[in-house]
C-alpha positions as a printed Julia matrix, in Angstrom:
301×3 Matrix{Float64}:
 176.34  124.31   -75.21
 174.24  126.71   -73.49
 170.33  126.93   -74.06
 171.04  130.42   -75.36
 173.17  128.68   -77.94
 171.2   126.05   -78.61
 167.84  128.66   -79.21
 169.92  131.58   -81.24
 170.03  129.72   -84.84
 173.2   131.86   -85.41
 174.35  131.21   -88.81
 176.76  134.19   -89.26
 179.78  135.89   -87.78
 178.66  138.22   -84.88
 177.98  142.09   -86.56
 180.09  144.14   -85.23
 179.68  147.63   -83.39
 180.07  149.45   -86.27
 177.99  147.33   -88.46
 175.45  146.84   -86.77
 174.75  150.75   -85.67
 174.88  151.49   -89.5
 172.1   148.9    -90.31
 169.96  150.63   -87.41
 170.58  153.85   -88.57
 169.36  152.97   -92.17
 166.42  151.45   -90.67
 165.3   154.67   -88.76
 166.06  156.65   -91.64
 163.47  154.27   -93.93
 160.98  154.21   -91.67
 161.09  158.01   -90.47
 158.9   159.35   -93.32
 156.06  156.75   -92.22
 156.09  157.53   -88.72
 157.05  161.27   -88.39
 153.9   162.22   -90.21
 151.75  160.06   -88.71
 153.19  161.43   -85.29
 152.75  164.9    -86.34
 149.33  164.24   -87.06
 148.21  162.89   -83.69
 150.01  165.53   -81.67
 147.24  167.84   -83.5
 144.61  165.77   -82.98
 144.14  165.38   -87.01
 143.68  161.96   -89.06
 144.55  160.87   -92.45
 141.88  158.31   -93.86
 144.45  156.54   -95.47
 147.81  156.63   -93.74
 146.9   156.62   -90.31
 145.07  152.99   -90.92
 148.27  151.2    -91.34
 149.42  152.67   -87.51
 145.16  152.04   -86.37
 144.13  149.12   -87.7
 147.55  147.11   -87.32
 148.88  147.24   -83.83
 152.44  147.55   -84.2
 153.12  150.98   -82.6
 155.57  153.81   -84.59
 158.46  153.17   -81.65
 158.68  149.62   -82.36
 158.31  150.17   -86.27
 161.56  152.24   -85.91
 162.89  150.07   -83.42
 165.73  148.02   -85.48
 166.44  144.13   -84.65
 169.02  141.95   -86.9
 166.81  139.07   -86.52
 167.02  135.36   -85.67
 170.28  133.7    -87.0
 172.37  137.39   -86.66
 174.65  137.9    -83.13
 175.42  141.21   -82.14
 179.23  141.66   -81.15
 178.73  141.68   -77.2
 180.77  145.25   -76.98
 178.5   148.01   -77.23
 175.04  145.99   -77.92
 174.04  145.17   -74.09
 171.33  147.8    -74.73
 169.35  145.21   -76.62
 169.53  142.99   -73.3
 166.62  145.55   -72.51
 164.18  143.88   -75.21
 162.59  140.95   -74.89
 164.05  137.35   -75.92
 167.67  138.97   -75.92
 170.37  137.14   -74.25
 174.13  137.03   -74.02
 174.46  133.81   -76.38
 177.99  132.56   -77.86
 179.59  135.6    -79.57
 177.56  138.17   -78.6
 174.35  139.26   -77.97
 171.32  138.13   -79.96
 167.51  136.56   -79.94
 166.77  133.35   -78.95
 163.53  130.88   -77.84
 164.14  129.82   -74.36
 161.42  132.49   -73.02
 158.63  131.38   -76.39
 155.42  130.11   -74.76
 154.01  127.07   -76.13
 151.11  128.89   -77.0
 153.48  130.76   -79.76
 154.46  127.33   -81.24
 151.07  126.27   -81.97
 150.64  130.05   -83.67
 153.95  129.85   -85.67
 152.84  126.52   -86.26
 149.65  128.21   -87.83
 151.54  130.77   -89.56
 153.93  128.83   -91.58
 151.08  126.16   -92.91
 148.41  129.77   -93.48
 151.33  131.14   -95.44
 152.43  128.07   -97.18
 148.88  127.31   -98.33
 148.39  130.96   -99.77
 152.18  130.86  -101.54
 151.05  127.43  -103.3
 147.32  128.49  -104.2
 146.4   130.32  -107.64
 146.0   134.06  -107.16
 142.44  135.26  -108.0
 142.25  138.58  -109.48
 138.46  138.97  -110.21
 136.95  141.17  -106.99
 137.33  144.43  -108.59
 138.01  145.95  -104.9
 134.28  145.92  -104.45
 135.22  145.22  -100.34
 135.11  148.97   -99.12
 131.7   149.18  -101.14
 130.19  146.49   -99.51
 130.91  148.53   -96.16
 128.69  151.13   -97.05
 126.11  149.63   -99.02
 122.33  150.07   -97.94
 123.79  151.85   -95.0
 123.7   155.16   -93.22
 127.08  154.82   -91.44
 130.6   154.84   -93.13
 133.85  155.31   -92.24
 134.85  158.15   -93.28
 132.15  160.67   -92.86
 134.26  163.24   -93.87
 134.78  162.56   -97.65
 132.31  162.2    -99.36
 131.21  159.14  -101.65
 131.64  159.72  -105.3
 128.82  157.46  -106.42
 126.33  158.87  -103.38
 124.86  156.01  -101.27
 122.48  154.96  -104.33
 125.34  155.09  -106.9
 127.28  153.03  -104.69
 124.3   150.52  -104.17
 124.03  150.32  -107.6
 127.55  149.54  -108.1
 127.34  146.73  -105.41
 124.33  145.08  -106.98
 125.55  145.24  -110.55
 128.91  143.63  -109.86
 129.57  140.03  -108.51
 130.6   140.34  -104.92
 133.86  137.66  -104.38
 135.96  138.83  -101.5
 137.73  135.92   -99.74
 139.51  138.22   -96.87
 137.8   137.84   -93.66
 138.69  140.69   -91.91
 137.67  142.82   -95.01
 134.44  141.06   -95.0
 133.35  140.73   -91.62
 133.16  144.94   -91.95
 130.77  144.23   -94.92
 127.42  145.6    -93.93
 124.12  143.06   -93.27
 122.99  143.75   -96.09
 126.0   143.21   -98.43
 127.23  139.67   -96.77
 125.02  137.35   -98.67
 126.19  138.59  -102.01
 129.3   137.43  -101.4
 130.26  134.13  -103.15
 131.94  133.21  -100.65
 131.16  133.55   -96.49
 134.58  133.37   -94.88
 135.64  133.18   -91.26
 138.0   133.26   -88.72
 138.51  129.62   -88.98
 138.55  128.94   -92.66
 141.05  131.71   -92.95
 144.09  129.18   -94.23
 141.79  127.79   -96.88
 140.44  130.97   -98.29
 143.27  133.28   -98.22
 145.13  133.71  -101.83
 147.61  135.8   -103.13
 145.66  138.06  -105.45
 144.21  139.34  -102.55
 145.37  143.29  -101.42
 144.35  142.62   -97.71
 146.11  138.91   -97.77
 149.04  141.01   -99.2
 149.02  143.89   -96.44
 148.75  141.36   -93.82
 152.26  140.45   -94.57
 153.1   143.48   -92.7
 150.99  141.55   -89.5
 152.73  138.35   -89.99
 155.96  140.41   -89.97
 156.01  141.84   -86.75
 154.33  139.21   -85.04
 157.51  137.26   -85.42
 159.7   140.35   -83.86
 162.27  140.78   -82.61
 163.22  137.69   -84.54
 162.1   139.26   -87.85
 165.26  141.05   -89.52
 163.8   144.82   -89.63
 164.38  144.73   -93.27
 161.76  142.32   -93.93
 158.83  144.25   -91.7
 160.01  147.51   -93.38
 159.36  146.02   -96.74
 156.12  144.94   -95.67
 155.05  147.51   -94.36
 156.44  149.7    -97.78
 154.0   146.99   -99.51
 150.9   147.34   -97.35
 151.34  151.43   -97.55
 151.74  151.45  -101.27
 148.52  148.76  -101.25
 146.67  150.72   -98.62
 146.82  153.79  -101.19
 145.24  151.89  -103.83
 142.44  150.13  -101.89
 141.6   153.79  -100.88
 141.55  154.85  -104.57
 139.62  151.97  -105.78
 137.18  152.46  -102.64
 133.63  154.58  -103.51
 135.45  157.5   -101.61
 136.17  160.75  -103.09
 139.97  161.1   -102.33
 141.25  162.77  -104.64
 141.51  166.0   -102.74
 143.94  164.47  -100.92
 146.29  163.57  -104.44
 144.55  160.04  -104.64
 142.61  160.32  -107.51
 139.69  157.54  -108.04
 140.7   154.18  -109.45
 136.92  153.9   -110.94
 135.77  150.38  -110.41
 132.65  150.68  -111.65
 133.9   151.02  -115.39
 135.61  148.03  -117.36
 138.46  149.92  -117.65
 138.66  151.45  -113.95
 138.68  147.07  -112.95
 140.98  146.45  -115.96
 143.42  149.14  -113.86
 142.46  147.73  -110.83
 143.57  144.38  -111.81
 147.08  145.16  -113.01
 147.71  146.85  -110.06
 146.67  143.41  -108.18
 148.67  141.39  -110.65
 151.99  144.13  -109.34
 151.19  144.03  -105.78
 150.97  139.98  -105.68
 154.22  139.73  -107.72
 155.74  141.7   -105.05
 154.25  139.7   -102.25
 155.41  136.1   -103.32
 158.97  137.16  -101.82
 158.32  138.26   -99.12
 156.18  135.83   -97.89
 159.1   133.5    -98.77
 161.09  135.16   -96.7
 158.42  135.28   -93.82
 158.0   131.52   -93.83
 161.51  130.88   -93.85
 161.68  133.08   -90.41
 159.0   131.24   -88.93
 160.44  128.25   -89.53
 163.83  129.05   -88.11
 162.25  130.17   -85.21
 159.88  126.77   -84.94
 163.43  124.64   -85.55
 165.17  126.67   -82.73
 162.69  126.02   -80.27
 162.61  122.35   -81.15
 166.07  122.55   -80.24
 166.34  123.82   -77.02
C-alpha cells in the first residue's frame, strides 16, 4: 500500500468523469449568487454592510468558495480529473485521484486536534438563548466611532447607551466581544478570550453558529463542498439577522429592524436563535466527523 493509500480514507467507489463534473457544476451554480454580487460590488468600488462581511471578515476568498472538492473519503476517476493534481494535498492514490495527509504539518494535527474537542464541547453544552443580540450594541456604546458610518443608528448614540445599560450584557463569543468598546466590556457577565474559547462557546450563540462556515473551510480541500456551502448558506442567513437585530438602521436596504430593545423585538430575536441553532447541530456533526477522518488518516500514514 502506498502512503497515498494509506492517507486518502477512501470509503467509496471512485466518481466518475461524469459524476463528478455534475457535482461541480451544482456547486458553482449554488454558490454563484453569493459571490457574483459581491464581485460586482468590488469592481465598483461599493460595499454592502452586510453581505460583503461574510467575504471581509472570514478569509476564504470567492474563487475558492466556488472552487468544488469531493472531500476526504471520495476518489476522483483518474481520467479527466488530473486538473485537481494542481491543488494542494491531491495525489494520484488507488483508483484515481483524490486528497490525502502525507503533506499535513504537525502543526495542523495539534489544530484539528483543537477543532474536534472545541466542537465537541459546544455540540454537548446547553444552548443559551438569553443575549438578546446586544453584541453589535456594545460596539458602539459610549463611543464616537462605529462601523458603519454610513447608516445611521436607530436609537442615536444615547438611545443606544440606554439600551446597553438597561439590558444585561451576556455575550460568550470572543471575537464578537473583543470588538466591544472599553466602555461596554465590564458589563459583560462574562470576559472571554482567546484561550477559554472551547469552554465558553455554546450553540445558542449566532457567531459560534457562523463560525461553522470558518471551521469548514479550514479543513479544505478535505471538506466535501457541500458541507462549506451549507455553512456558509447558514452564516449568510445568520449574518442578515445579527444586522437586523444590530442598533443600525437597515431597513433601507430590505432588512427591516429586529427591535431588541422591546420584549417582543428579544422574544423574535430568540426564536430566530432557537432556528438557527437547530440548524447548526448538523452540521457541526458533520464537521467533526471530517476532522476526525482527517486526524485518523494521518495517524495512519
Amino acid at each position: 500500500m502506498t502512503t497515498g493509500e494509506a492517507c486518502s480514507a477512501t470509503t467509496a467507489d471512485p466518481l466518475s468523469e461524469t459524476t463528478w463534473r455534475i457535482l461541480r457544476a451544482s456547486h458553482e451554480a449554488r454558490v454563484a449568487p453569493w459571490i457574483e454580487p459581491h464581485l460586482a460590488r468590488s469592481a465598483d468600488g461599493e460595499a454592502h454592510p452586510v453581505y460583503d462581511f461574510l467575504f471581509q471578515y472570514y478569509s476564504y476568498r470567492p474563487a475558492h468558495l466556488r472552487r468544488w472538492h469531493a472531500g476526504i473519503g471520495r476518489t476522483l476517476a483518474a481520467d479527466g480529473a488530473e486538473e485537481f493534481l494542481a491543488w494542494p494535498h491531491y495525489e494520484r492514490i488507488s483508483g484515481g485521484i483524490g486528497v490525502t495527509t502525507a503533506r499535513l504539518k504537525p502543526e495542523r494535527l495539534t489544530f484539528l486536534r483543537w477543532l474536534i474537542a472545541m466542537l465537541e464541547a459546544v455540540q454537548s453544552r446547553p444552548a443559551f438563548y438569553g443575549c438578546a443580540g446586544l453584541h453589535e450594541w456594545a460596539m458602539v456604546y459610549r463611543s464616537d466611532e462605529v462601523r458603519h458610518p454610513r447608516w445611521p443608528l436607530r436609537l442615536g448614540s444615547a438611545g443606544t447607551a440606554t439600551v446597553v445599560e438597561s439590558l444585561p450584557v451576556r455575550c460568550s463569543h470572543f471575537d464578537a466581544f473583543r470588538f466591544f468598546t472599553a466602555e461596554a466590556r465590564p458589563l459583560n457577565r462574562l470576559q472571554p478570550t482567546r484561550e477559554s474559547v472551547s469552554e465558553n462557546e455554546q450553540p445558542g450563540c449566532l457567531h459560534a453558529n457562523m463560525d461553522l462556515y470558518k471551521w469548514a473551510y479550514k479543513l479544505a480541500p478535505f471538506t466535501p463542498s457541500e458541507l462549506v456551502a451549507d455553512a456558509f448558506e447558514l452564516a449568510r442567513d445568520i449574518r442578515e439577522i445579527d444586522m437586523r437585530a444590530s442598533p443600525y438602521d437597515f431597513s433601507s436596504l430590505g432588512f427591516p429592524p429586529i427591535m431588541i430593545e422591546t420584549e417582543s423585538g428579544r422574544h423574535d430575536y430568540e426564536s430566530l436563535q432557537r432556528a438557527f441553532s437547530a440548524r447548526a447541530q448538523p452540521l457541526r456533526e458533520r464537521l467533526i466527523d471530517v476532522a476526525r477522518s482527517l486526524l485518523a488518516a494521518a495517524k495512519s500514514r
